[in-house]
C-alpha positions as CSV (number, residue, x, y, z in Angstrom):
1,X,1.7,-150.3,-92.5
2,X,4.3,-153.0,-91.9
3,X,3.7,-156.3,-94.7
4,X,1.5,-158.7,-93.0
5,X,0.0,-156.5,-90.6
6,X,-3.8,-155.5,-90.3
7,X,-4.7,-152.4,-89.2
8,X,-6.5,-153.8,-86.1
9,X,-3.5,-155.8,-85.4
10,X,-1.7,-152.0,-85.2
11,X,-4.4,-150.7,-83.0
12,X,-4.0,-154.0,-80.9
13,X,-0.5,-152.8,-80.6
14,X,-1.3,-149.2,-79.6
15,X,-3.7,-149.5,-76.8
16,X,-1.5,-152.5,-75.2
17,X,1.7,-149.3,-75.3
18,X,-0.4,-146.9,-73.8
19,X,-1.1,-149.1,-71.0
20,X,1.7,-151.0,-70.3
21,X,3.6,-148.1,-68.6
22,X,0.8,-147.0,-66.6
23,X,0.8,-150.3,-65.2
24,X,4.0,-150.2,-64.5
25,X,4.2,-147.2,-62.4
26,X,1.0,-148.1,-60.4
27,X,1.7,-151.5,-59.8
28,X,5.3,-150.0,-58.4
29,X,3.6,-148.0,-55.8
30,X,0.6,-150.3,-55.0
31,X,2.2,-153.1,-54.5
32,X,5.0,-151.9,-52.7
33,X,6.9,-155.1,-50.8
34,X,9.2,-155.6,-47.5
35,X,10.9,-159.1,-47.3
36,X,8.9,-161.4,-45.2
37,X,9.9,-165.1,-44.6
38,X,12.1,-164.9,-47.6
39,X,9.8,-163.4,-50.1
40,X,8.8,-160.4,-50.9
41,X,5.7,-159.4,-49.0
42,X,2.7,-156.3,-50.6
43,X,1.9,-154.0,-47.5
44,X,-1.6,-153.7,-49.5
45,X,-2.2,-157.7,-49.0
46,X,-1.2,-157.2,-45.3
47,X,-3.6,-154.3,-45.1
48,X,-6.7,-156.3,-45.7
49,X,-5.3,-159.1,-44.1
50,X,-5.5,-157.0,-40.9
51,X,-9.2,-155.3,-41.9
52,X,-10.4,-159.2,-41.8
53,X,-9.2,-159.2,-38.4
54,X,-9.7,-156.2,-36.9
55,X,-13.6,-156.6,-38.0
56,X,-13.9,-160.6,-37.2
57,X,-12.5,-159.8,-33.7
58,X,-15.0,-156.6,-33.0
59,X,-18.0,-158.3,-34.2
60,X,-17.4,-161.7,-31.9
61,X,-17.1,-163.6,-35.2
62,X,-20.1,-163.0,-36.1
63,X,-19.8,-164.8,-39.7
64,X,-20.4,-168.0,-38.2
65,X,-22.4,-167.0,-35.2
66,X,-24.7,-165.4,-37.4
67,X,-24.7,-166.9,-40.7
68,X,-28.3,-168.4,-39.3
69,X,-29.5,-165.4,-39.3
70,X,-28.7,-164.5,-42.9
71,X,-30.1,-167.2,-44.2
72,X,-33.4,-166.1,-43.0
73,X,-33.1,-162.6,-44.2
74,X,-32.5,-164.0,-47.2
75,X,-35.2,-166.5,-47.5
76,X,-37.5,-163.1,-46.6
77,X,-38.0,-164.2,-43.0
78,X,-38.2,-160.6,-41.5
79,X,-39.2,-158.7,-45.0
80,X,-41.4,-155.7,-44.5
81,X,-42.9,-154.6,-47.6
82,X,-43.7,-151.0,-46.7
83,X,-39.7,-150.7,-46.1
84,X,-38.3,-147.7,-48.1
85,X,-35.7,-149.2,-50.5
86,X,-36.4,-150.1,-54.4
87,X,-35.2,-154.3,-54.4
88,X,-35.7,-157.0,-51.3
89,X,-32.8,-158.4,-49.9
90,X,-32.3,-161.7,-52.2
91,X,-32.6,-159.2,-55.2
92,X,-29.9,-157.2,-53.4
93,X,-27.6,-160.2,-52.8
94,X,-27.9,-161.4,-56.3
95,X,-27.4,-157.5,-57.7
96,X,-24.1,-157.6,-55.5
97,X,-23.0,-161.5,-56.2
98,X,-23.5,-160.5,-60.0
99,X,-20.6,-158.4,-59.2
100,X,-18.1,-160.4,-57.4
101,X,-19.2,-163.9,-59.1
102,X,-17.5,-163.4,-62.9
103,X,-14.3,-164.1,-64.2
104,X,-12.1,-163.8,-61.0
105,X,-14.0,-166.8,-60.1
106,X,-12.7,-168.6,-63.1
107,X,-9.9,-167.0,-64.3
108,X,-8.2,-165.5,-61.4
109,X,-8.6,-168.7,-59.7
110,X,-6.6,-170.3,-62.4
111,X,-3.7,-167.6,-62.5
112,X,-3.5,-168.1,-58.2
113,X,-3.1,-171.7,-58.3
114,X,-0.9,-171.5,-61.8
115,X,1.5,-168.5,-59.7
116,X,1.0,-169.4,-56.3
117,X,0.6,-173.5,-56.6
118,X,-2.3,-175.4,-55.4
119,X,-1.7,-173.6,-51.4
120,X,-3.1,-170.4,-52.9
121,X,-6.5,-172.3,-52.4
122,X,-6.1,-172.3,-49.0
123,X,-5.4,-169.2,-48.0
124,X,-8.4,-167.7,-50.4
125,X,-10.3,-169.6,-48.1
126,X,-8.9,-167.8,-45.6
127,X,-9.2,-164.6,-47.2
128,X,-13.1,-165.2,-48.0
129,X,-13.7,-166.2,-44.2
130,X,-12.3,-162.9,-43.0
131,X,-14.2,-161.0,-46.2
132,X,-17.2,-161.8,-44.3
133,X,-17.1,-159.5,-41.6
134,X,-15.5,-156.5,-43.4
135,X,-18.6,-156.9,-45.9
136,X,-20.8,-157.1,-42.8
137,X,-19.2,-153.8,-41.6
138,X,-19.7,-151.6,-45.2
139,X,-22.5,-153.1,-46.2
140,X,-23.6,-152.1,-42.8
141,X,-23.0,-148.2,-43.2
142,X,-23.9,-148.7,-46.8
143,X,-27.4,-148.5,-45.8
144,X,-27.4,-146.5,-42.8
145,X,-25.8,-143.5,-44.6
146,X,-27.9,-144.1,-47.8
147,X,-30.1,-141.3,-50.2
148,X,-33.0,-141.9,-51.7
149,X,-34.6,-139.1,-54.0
150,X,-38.2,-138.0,-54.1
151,X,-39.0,-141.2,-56.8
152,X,-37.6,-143.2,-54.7
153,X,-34.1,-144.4,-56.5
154,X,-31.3,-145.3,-53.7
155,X,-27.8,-143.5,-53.8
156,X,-25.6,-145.5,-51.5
157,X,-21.6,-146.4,-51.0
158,X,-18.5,-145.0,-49.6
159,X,-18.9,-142.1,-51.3
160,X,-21.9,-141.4,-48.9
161,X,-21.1,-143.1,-45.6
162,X,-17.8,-142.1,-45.4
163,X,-18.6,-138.1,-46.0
164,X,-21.9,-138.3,-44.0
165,X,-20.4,-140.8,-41.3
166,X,-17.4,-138.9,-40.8
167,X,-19.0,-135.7,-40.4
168,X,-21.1,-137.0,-37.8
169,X,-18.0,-138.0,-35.5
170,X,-16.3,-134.5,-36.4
171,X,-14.0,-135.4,-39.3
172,X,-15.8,-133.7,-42.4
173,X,-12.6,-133.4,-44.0
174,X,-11.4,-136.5,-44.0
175,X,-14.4,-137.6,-45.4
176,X,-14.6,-135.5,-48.3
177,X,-11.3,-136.4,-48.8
178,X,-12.0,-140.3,-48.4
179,X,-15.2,-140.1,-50.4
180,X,-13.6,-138.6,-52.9
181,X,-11.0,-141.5,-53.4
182,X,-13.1,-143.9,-52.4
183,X,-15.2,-142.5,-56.1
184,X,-12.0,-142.5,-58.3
185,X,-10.7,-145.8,-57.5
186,X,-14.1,-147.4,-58.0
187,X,-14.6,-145.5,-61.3
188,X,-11.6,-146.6,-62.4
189,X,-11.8,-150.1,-61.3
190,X,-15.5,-150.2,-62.7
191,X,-13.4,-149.6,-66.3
192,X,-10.8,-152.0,-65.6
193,X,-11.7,-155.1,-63.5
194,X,-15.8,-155.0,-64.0
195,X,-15.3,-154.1,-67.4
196,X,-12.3,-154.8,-69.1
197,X,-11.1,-158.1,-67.5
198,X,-14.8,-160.0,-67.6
199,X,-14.8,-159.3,-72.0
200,X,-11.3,-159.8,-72.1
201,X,-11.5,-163.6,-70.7
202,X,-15.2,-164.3,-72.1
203,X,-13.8,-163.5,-75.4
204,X,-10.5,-165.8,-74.6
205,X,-12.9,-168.5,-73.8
206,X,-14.8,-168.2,-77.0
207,X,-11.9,-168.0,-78.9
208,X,-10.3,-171.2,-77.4
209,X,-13.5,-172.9,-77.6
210,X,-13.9,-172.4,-81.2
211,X,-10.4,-172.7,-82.3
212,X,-11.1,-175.7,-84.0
213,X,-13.4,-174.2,-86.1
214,X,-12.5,-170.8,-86.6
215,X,-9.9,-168.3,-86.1
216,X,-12.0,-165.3,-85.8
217,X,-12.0,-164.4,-82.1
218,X,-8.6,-164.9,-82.0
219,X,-8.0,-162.1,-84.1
220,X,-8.4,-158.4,-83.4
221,X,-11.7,-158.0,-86.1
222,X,-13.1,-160.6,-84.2
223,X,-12.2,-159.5,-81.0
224,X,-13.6,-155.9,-82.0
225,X,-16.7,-157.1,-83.1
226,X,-17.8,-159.4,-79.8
227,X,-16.5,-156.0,-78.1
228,X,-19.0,-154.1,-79.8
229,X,-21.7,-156.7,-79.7
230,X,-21.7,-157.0,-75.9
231,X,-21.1,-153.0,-75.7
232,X,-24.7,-153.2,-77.0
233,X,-26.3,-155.4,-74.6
234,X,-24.6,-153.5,-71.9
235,X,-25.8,-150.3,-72.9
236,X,-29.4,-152.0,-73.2
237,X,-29.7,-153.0,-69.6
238,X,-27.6,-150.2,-68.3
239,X,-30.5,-148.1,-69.4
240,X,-32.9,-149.6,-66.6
241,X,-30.8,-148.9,-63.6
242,X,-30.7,-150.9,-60.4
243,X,-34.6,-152.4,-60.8
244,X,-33.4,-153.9,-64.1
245,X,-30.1,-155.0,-63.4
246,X,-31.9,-156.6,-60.3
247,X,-33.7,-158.3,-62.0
248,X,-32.1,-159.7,-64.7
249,X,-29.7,-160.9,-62.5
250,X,-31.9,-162.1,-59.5
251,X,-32.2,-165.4,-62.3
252,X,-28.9,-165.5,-64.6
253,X,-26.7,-165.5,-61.5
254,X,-28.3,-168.6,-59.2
255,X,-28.5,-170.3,-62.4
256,X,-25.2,-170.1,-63.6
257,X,-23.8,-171.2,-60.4
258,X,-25.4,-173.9,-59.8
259,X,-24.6,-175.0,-63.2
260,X,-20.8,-174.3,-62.8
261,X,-20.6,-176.0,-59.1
262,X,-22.6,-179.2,-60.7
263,X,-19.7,-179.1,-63.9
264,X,-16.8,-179.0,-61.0
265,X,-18.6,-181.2,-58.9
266,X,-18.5,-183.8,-62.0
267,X,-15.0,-183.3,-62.3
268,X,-13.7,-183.6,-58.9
269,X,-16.2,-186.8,-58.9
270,X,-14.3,-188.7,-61.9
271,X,-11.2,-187.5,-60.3
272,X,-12.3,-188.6,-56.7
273,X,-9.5,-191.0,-56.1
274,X,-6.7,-188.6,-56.3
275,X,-9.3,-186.0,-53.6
276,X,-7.0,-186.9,-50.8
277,X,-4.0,-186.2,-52.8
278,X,-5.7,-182.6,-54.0
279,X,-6.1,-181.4,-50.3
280,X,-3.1,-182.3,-49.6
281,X,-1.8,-180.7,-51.2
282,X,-3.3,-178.1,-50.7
283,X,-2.4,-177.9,-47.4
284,X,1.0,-178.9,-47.4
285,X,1.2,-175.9,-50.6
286,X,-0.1,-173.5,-47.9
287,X,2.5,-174.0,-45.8
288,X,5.6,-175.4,-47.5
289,X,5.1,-175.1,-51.0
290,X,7.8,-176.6,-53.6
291,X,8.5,-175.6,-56.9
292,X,6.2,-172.7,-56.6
293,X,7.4,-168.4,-57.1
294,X,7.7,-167.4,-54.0
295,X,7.3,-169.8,-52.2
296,X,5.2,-169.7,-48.5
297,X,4.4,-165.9,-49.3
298,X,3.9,-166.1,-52.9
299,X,1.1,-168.5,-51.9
300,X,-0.3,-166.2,-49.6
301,X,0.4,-163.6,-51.6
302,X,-1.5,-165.2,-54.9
303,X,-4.4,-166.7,-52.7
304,X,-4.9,-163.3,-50.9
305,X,-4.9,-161.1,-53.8
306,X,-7.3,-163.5,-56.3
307,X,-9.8,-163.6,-53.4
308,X,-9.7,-159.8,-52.9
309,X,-10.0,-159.7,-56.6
310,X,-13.1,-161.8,-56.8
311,X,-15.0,-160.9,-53.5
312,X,-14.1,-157.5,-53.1
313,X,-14.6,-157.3,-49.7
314,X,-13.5,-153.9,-48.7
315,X,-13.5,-152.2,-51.5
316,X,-16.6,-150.0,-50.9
317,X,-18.7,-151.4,-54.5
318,X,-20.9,-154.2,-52.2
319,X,-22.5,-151.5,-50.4
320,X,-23.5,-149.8,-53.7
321,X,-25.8,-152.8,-54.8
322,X,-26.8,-153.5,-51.2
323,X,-27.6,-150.4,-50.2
324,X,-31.0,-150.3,-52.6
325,X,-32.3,-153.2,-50.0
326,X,-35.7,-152.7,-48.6
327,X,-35.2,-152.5,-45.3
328,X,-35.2,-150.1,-42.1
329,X,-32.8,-151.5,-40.2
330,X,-29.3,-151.4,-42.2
331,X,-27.5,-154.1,-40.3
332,X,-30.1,-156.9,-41.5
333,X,-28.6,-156.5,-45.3
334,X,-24.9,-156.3,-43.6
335,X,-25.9,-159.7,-42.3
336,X,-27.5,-161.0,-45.9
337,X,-23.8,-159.4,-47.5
338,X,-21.5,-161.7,-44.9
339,X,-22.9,-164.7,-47.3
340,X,-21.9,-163.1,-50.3
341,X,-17.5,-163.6,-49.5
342,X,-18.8,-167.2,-48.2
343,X,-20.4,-168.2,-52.0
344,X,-18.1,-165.9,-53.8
345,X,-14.8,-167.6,-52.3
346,X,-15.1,-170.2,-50.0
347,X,-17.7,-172.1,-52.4
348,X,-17.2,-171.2,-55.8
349,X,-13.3,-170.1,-56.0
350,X,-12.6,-173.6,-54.1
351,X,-14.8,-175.5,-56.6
352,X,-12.6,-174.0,-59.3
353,X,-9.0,-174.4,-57.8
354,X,-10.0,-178.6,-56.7
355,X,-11.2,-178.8,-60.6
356,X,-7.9,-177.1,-61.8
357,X,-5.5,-179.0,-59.3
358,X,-7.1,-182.4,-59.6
359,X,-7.8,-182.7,-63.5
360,X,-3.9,-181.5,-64.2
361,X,-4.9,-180.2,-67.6
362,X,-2.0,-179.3,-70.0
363,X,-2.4,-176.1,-69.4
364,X,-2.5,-175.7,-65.9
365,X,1.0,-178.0,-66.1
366,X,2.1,-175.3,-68.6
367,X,1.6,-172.4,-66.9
368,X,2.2,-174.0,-63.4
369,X,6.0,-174.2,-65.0
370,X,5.9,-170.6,-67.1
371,X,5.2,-169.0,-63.6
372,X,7.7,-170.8,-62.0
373,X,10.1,-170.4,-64.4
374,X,9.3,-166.2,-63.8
375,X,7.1,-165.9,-66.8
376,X,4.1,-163.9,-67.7
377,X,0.5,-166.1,-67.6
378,X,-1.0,-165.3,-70.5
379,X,-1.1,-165.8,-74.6
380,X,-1.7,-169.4,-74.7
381,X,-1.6,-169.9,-71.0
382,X,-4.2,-167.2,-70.4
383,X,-6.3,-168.1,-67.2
384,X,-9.5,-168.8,-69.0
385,X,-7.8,-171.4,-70.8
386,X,-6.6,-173.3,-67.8
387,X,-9.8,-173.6,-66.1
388,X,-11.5,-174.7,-69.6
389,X,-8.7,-177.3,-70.1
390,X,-9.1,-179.0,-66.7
391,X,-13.0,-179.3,-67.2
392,X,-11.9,-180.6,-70.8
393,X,-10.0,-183.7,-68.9
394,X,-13.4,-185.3,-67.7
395,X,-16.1,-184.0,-70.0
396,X,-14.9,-183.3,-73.1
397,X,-18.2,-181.0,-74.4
398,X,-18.5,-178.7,-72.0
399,X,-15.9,-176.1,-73.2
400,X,-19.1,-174.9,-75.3
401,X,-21.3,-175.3,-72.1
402,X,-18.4,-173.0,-70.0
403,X,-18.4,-170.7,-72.9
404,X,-22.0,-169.6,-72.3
405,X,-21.6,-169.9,-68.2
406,X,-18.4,-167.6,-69.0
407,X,-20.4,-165.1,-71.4
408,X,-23.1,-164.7,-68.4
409,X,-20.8,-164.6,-65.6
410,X,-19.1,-161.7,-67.6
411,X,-22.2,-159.9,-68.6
412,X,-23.8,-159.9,-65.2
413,X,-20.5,-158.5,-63.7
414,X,-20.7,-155.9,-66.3
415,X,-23.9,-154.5,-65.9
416,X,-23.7,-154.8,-62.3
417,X,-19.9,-152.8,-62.1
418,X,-21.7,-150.3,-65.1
419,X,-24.1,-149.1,-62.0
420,X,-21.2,-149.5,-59.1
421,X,-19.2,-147.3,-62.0
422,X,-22.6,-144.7,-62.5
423,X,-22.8,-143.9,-58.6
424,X,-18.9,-142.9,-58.4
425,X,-19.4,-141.0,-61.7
426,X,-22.5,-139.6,-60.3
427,X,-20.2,-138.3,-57.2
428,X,-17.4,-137.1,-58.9
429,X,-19.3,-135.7,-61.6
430,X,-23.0,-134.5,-61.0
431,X,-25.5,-136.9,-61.2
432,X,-27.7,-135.3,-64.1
433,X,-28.9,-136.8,-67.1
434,X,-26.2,-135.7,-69.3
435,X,-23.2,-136.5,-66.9
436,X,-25.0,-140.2,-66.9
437,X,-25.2,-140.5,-70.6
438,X,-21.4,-140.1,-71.1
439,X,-20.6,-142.4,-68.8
440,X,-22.8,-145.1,-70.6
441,X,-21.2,-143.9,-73.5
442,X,-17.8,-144.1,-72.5
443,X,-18.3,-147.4,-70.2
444,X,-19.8,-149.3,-73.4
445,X,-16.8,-148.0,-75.5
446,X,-14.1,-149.1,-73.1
447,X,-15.8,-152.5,-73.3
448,X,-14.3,-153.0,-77.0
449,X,-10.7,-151.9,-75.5
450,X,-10.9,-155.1,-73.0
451,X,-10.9,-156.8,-76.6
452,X,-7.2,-155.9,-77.7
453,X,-5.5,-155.5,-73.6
454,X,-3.1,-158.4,-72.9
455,X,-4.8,-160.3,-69.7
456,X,-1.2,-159.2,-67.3
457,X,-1.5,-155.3,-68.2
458,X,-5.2,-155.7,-67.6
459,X,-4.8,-158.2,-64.1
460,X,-2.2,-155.6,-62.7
461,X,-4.3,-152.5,-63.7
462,X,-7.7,-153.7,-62.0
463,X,-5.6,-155.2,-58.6
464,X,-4.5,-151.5,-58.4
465,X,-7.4,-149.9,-58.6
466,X,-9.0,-152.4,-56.5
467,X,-6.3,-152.0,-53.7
468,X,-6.1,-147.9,-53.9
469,X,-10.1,-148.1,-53.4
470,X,-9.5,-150.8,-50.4
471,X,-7.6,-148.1,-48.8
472,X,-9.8,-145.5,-48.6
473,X,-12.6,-147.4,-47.8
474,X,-10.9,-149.5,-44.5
475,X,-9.9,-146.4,-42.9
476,X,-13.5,-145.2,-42.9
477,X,-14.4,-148.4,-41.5
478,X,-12.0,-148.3,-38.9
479,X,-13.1,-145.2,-37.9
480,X,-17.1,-145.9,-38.3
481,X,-17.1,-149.0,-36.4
482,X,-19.1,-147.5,-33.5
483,X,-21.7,-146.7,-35.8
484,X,-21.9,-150.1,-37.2
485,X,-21.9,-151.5,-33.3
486,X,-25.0,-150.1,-32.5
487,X,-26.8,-150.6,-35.4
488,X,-26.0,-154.6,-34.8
489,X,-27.3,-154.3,-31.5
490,X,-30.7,-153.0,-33.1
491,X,-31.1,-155.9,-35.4
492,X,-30.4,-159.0,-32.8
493,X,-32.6,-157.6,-30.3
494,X,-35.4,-157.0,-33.3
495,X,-35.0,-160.5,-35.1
496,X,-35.1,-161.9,-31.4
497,X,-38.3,-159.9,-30.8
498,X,-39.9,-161.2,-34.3
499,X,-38.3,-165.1,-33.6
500,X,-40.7,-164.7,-30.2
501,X,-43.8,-163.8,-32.0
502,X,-44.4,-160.0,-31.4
503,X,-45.3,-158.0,-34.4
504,X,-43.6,-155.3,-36.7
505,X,-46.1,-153.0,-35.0
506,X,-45.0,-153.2,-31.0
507,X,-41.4,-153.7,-31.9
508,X,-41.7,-150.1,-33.9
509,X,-43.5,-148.3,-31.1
510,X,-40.9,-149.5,-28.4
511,X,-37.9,-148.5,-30.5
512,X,-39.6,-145.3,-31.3
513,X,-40.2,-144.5,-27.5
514,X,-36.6,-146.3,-26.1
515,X,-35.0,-143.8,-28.7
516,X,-36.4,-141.0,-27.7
517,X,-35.5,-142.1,-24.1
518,X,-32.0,-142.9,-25.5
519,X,-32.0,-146.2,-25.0
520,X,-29.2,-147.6,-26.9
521,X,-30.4,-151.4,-26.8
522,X,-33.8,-150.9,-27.7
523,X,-35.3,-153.0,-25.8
524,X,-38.2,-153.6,-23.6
């Protein structure tokens, strides 16, 4: 052992080596680039670029024409208790939230604005608006194609819809194939971004929050030991499945967001003065950015791949959480999953990147200029640390308050990605007893490894896995979309039924009989 060197310092050192060249290769072929207006352009962004599209245009745009209408579901407008399902649709919405609202919120926010200069904002706003409808669509088929066992526990996702969907419209094949992909990407993104990323920041938070105090979390013992301590809770709550994770994080996740929106609210509010100049520049960054790696398509690039990170529209891991809804009709929860893109990114990632842009912190100035200057964001620029700084500028005490908001944020996106990570295990795997203890096991253990991972190997590592899963997924959707149509259809004609007063009772009895008649609308 080399003089001055701790042996947790070496196996620092070692898992950073293993991983570094598998990043390297993956991040090669995922993020493969054409030049485009000067820069160089991912396919993969352009890929779910078009999915936002594709699905805004064939469902008439329906996250604002119907965004109504999910509120209500939400607010239990249209529940039905006898519905077969194991959690009601807000417990559902906060299950999935709990996985997109973590660290991506917080830290990813900081490394788009940092990379991709305050424009990044805008077109994560953009990205989140199209995220609507493509979580509509899976969340959609998430239901429809769903399992549920004789005690009544709910098996849902890609893996399902797209081998049970495609075999309906002759492709069973292609969707072994897909669901098969669909399972490994998720598995491994369940390890890397729900996992690895959420203790790797939470402990960067905690260790800058307490550097004047301590040095412990800031060194590899440390780091080990908050590994292994939230390892524990993990492992504690994992144990319940979906009812537990439900509801555990039916009241953590409202109540840490409301307390992060008030902090950034606070900040933007002493900062309100220079507002104007923030959204402008903003705007002008979306467009014409200065100063910023590159340039127009770097801060599309930055914006599109942060909100992808943190929404995860697309990706197939929604439908997972959404698909234990009680409900008979699976385009209602498709409807309650287009608000969860809208809070997710339009809300709570654009809270984040106004704080960041109009506090200034040191750090975001630091690591606006490392990125700029083409170098790596992280060490003491690491994301966490930027968004902690620029709360730091107007209220000096609430570092400590983010480091608790962080610790939940991360924990609920944990347990929540530990049961997105079980059903793809479960798939690949057999869904026994056994085959589900060692992936407990193995999930908690990987948690200590997010400890030691530098925060680019482990940002490039999870947007692969993410991306690789978007594939899969989109193509099923693509070819599903039919499916999804019809099952719309279904839901506007029943919630206008219910808004006129009829009962649960009639509207049954005439979709039973216009069914059997096959009448596709369902109506009287």
């Amino acid at each position: 052992m080399a003089s001055g060197t701790s042996w947790t310092d070496e196996i620092d050192e070692a898992v950073n080596s293993v991983f570094e060249p598998v990043r390297d290769v993956l991040t090669d072929v995922v993020f493969y680039e054409v030049p485009v207006l000067g820069g160089d352009f991912p396919l993969i962004v352009g890929w779910l670029v078009l999915a936002g599209l594709v699905f805004t245009a064939s469902f008439g745009f329906l996250q604002f024409r119907r965004l109504g209408t999910a509120l209500r579901l939400v607010r239990g407008r249209y529940e039905q208790p006898d519905a077969p399902g194991e959690v009601s649709h807000f417990q559902a919405l906060t299950s999935a939230v709990s996985g997109t609202v973590g660290l991506g919120n917080i830290a990813g926010v900081a490394i788009a604005v940092s990379i991709g200069g305050p424009g990044a904002t805008f077109w994560m706003i953009v990205c989140g608006l199209l995220g609507m409808a493509t979580k509509f669509t899976e969340c959609t088929l998430g239901v429809k194609y769903r399992e549920i066992d004789a005690s009544g526990r709910v098996s849902g996702g890609p893996m399902h819809y797209l081998r049970k969907g495609l075999a309906e419209r002759g492709l069973p094949n292609l969707g072994r194939a897909l669901a098969w992909l669909s399972a490994v990407m998720i598995l491994f993104f369940a390890f890397f971004g729900g996992n690895l990323f959420q203790v790797n920041q939470s402990l960067e938070q905690l260790a800058t929050a307490t550097e004047d105090h301590t040095a412990f979390f800031g060194e590899s013992g440390g780091a080990l030991l908050f590994g292994a301590l939230v390892a524990a809770l993990a492992a504690a709550v994992l144990l319940g499945g979906i009812r537990a994770i439900g509801r555990v994080t039916s009241r953590l996740v409202p109540a840490m967001a409301i307390l992060y929106v008030i902090a950034c609210l606070l900040v933007i509010g002493f900062n309100a003065p220079d507002l104007p100049d923030a959204f402008g520049a903003i705007l002008s960054g979306a467009f014409a950015p200065e100063g910023v790696a590159g340039g127009l398509v770097g801060a599309l690039i930055m914006g599109f791949q942060r909100a992808a990170f943190s929404n995860e529209a697309g990706v197939g891991s929604a439908p997972i959480a959404h698909a234990a809804v009680k409900t008979k009709r699976p385009a209602t929860e498709g409807l309650v999953a287009l608000i969860e893109p809208f809070l997710d990114t339009v809300v709570i990632c654009t809270m984040t990147a106004l704080t960041i842009v109009i506090a200034g912190g040191p750090a975001y100035l630091e690591a606006r200029d490392t990125a700029a200057a083409g170098g790596e964001i992280g060490g003491t620029t690491a994301g966490i640390s930027i968004t902690s700084d620029a709360f730091e500028t107007a209220l000096p005490w609430f570092p400590a308050v983010l480091t608790l908001a962080v610790f939940l944020f991360a924990f609920s996106t944990i347990i929540t990605w530990g049961y997105y990570g079980q059903q793809a295990w479960g798939h690949l795997f057999g869904a026994g007893r056994v085959a589900g203890t060692v992936y407990k096991v193995l999930f908690c253990l990987m948690i200590m490894v997010g400890t030691l991972l530098s925060l680019g190997t482990l940002v490039d590592l999870a947007d692969a896995f993410l991306f690789m899963a978007a594939v899969a997924n989109i193509i099923g959707l693509y070819l599903l979309t039919p499916v999804v149509r019809r099952e719309l259809r279904k839901v506007l004609v029943y919630v206008a039924r219910r808004d006129a007063g009829e009962t649960d009772e009639v509207i049954e009895a005439d979709e039973a009989a216009a069914e059997a008649a096959g009448d596709i609308t369902l109506a009287k």
